[in-house]
C-alpha distance (Angstrom), angle and dihedral (degrees) to the residues before:
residue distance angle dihedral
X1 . . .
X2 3.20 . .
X3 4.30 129.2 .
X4 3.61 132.8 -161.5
X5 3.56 127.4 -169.0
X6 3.24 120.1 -131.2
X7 4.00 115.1 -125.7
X8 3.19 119.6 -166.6
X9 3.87 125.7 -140.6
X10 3.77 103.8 -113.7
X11 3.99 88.4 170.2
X12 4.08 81.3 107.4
X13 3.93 121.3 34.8
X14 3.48 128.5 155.2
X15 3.72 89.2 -136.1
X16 4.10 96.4 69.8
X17 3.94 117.2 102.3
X18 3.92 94.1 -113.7
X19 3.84 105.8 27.1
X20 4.13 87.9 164.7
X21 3.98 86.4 68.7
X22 3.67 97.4 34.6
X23 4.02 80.4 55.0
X24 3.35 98.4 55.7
X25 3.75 92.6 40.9
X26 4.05 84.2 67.2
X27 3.84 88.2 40.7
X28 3.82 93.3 53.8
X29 4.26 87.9 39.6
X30 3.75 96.3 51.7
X31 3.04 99.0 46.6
X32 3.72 100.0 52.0
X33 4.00 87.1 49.4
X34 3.89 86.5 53.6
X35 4.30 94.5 51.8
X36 4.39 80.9 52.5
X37 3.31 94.9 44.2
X38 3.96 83.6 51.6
X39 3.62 95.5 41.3
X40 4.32 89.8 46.9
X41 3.38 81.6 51.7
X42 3.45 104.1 59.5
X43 4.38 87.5 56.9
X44 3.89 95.3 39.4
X45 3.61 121.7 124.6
X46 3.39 144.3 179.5
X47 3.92 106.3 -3.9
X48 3.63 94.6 -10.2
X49 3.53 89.8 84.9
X50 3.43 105.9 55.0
X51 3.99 78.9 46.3
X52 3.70 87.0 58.9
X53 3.80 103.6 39.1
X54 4.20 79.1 64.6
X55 3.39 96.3 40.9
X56 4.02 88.1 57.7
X57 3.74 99.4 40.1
X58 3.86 84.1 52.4
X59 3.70 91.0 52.0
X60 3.52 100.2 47.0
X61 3.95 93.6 52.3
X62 3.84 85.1 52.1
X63 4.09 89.5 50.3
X64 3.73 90.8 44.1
X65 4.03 91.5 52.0
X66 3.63 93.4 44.4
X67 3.62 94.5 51.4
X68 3.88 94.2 47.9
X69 3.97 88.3 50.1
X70 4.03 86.0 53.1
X71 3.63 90.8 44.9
X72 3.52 84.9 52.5
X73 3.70 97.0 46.0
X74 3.84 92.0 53.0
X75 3.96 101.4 -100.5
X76 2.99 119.7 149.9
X77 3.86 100.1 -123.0
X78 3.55 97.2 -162.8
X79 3.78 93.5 58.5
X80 3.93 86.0 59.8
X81 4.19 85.2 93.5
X82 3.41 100.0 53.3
X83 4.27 88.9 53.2
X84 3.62 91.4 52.5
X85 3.71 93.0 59.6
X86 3.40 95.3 43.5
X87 3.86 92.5 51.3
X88 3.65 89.0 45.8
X89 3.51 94.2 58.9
X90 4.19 96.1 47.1
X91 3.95 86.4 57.3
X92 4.06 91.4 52.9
């Protein structure tokens, strides 16, 4: 038989000094691995799109949790856009 261990995703804890940042750090991360999940997608074949098609669903109940928890939290979820481009353009 065969055992996995469970990991958990400590990316976003309550516990962490600035959990608002941390947040939108998953926000901003989940959402980029849904667009290439979209885009692999779109040049799967074969098995890879079934692969995909989970891969997406996955990602999109992630995306949707993480926005209710910032919605929660008192983001402003809209503003989420605006802090990927500017964090994109620190890291060029």
């Amino acid at each position: 038989m065969v055992y996995e261990k469970y990991v958990k995703d400590n990316s976003f804890s309550k516990d962490n000094s600035n959990p608002n940042s941390d947040l939108i750090n998953c926000i901003i991360k989940t959402r980029e691995d849904l667009i290439n999940a979209n885009n692999n997608y779109e040049f799967a074949d074969g098995d890879l799109i079934d692969y995909y098609l989970y891969q997406i669903k996955a990602m999109q109940a992630k995306y949707n949790y993480l926005l209710k928890k910032a919605k929660q939290s008192g983001l402003i979820v809209s503003m989420l856009d605006q802090i990927e481009i500017k964090n994109s353009k620190i890291a060029m």
